[in-house]
Residue, then its C-alpha position, 0 to 999 in steps of 0.5 A: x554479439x554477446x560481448x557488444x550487449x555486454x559492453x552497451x549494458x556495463x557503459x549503461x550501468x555505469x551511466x546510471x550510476x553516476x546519475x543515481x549518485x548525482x541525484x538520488x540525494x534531491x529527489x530522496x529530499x524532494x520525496x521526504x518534504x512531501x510525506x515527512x517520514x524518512x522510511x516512507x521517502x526511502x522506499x518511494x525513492x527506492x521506487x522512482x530510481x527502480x523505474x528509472x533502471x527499468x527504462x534505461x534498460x528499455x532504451x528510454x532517456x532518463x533525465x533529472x526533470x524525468x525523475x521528479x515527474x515521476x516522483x510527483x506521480x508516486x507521490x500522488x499513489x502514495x497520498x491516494x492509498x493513504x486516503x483509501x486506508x482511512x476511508x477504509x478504516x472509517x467504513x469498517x468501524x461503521x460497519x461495525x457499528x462503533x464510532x468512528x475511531x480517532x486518529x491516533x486509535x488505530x485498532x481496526x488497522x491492528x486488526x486487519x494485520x492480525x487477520x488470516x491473509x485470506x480474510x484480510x484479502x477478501x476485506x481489502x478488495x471489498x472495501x479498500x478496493x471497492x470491488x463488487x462481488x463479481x469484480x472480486x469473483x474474478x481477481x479470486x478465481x472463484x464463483x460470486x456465491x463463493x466470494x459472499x462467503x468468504x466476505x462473510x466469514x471475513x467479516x465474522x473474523x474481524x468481529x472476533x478479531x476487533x472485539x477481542x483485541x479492544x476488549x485487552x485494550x481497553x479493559x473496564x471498558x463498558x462494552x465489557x458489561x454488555 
C-alpha cells in the first residue's frame, strides 16, 4: 500500500511540475502587472503555486483558468491589506495629533517596525484589524482590562517611539522649541 501512495505522489509531483514550469512565468507576469513590484509578484506567485500544491495533494483539479482565479483572489488580499496600512498609517498620526504624513513620509510605518512585537500587536489588532477590546481579549488570551493596558502602554511606546525617531530626522524641526 505504501508503495501504490508513493507512486501516486511521485506521478503527482511530477505532474505538477510540468504545470508549474508551463505556467509559473504567466501568472508571475500576470501578478507583476498588477502590483508593479517584482519581489511582491514573486511572493504572491510563491503563494498562488503553494495553494495549488496544497490542493493537488488533496485530490482537487488545478488548472491554468484555476490559477489565475486564484491569483485574482490574492491579489485582491494583497490590494486590501495595503489599504488598511495607509488607513492605519492616517489614524495613528490622527491619534497623534500630528498632520497626516505624505505619501512618501513613512515615519509612523518606521516606528511600528522599531516597536516591541508585543506593543506593535496590541496596535495592529486594534487598529489595523479593528478589533474591540474584548474581540482582542480573546485573540490574546487575557481579560479586557488587561487589553486596555496594554493598548495603553503601546500607545505611550509609540509616543516615545515616533517623537524620538522624527526628532533625528527632522532635527531644527520646530516641534524641537516646544
Amino acid at each position: 500500500m505504501d508503495d501504490i501512495q508513493t507512486a501516486n505522489d511521485r506521478e503527482r509531483a511530477v505532474r505538477f511540475t510540468a504545470f508549474y514550469v508551463r505556467d509559473h512565468p504567466r501568472v508571475s507576469a500576470f501578478v507583476h502587472r498588477r502590483v508593479g513590484d517584482r519581489g511582491t509578484a514573486e511572493e504572491l506567485t510563491a503563494d498562488i503555486f503553494r495553494i495549488a500544491w496544497e490542493r493537488t495533494l488533496g485530490g482537487g483539479e488545478v488548472t491554468t483558468g484555476w490559477l489565475f482565479v486564484t491569483a485574482r483572489n490574492l491579489l485582491s488580499n494583497h490590494h486590501r491589506a495595503a489599504a488598511r496600512l495607509s488607513k492605519l498609517h492616517r489614524r495613528i498620526t490622527d491619534e497623534l495629533d500630528h498632520a497626516p504624513a505624505s505619501s512618501e513620509d513613512s515615519a509612523v510605518l518606521e516606528t511600528l517596525e522599531r516597536l516591541p512585537v508585543q506593543h506593535r500587536d496590541m496596535l495592529l489588532l486594534r487598529y489595523w484589524d479593528g478589533l474591540s477590546a474584548s474581540e482582542a481579549a480573546e485573540v490574546l488570551g487575557c481579560s479586557v482590562p488587561t487589553v486596555w493596558v496594554r493598548l495603553h502602554r503601546a500607545r505611550e511606546a509609540f509616543r516615545g517611539t515616533y517623537a524620538s525617531h522624527t526628532h533625528l530626522a527632522f532635527e531644527g524641526s520646530p516641534e524641537e522649541s516646544s
